[in-house]
C-alpha positions as CSV (number, residue, x, y, z in Angstrom):
1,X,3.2,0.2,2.1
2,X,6.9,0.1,0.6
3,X,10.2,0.0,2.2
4,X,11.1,3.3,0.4
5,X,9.4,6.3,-1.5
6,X,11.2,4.8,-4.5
7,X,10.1,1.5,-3.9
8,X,6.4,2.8,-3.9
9,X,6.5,4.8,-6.7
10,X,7.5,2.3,-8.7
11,X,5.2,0.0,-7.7
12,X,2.3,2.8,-8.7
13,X,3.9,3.2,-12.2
14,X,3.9,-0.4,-12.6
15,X,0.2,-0.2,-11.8
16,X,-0.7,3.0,-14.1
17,X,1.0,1.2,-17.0
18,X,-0.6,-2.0,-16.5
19,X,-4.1,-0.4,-16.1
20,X,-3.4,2.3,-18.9
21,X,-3.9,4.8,-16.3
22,X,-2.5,8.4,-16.7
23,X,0.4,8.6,-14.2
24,X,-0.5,10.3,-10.9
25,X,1.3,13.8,-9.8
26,X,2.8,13.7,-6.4
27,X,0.9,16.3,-3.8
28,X,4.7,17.0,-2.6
29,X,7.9,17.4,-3.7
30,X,9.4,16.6,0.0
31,X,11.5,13.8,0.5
32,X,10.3,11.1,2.8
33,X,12.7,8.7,4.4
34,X,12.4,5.6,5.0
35,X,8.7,2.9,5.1
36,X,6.1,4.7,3.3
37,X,2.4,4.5,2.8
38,X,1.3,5.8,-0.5
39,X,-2.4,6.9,-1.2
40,X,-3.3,7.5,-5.4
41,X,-7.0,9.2,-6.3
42,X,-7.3,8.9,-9.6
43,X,-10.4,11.3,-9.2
44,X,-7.8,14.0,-8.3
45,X,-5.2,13.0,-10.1
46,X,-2.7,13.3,-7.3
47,X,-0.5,10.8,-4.7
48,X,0.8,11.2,-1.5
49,X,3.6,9.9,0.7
50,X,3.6,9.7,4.6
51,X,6.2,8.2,6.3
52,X,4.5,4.6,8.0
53,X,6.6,2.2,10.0
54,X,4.7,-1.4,11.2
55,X,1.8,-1.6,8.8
56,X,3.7,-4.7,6.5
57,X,4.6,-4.5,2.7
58,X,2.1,-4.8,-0.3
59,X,-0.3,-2.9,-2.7
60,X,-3.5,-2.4,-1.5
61,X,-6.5,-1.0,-4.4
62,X,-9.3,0.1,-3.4
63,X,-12.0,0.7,-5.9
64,X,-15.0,3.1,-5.5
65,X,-17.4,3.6,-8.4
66,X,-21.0,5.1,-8.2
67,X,-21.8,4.1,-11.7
68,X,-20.3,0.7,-11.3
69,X,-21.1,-0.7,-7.7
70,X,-19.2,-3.7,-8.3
71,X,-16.3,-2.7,-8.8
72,X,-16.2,-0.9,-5.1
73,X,-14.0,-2.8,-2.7
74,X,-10.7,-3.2,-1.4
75,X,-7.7,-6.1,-2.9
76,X,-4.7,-7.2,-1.3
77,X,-1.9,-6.6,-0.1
78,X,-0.1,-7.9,-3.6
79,X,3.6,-8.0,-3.7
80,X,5.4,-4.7,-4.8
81,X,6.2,-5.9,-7.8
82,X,2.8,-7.5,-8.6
83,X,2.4,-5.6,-11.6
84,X,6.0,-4.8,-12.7
């Protein structure tokens, strides 16, 4: 949840490069305006942006591994700029 669609990318390159993740691709190239909530699978390799007023500000990961049970569950909200 980020003020902007700027704001939240940049948070989710901040994360990729921490992580050494391979950077997401966004599902669309449509503009959204102002507070966004933005959802990353790294199984697909693809984000997307909704527009999403009231839910607060923060990162939220989610982890969900069948090989590795532990490291399934849900952290956060961190600030924006936790990782940058």
């Amino acid at each position: 949840m980020a003020p902007s669609a700027q704001v939240a990318i940049q948070a989710l390159r901040s994360f990729e490069a921490a992580q050494g993740l391979s950077p997401l691709q966004a599902d669309s190239e449509a503009l959204v305006e102002g507070p966004v909530f933005l959802k990353g699978n790294q199984r697909t390799g693809r984000f997307l942006l909704r527009a999403e007023a009231g839910l607060g500000e923060g990162l939220l990961i989610g982890g969900q591994s069948e090989s590795q049970p532990e490291a399934t569950g849900t952290w956060g909200p961190l600030p924006l700029d936790f990782f940058g």
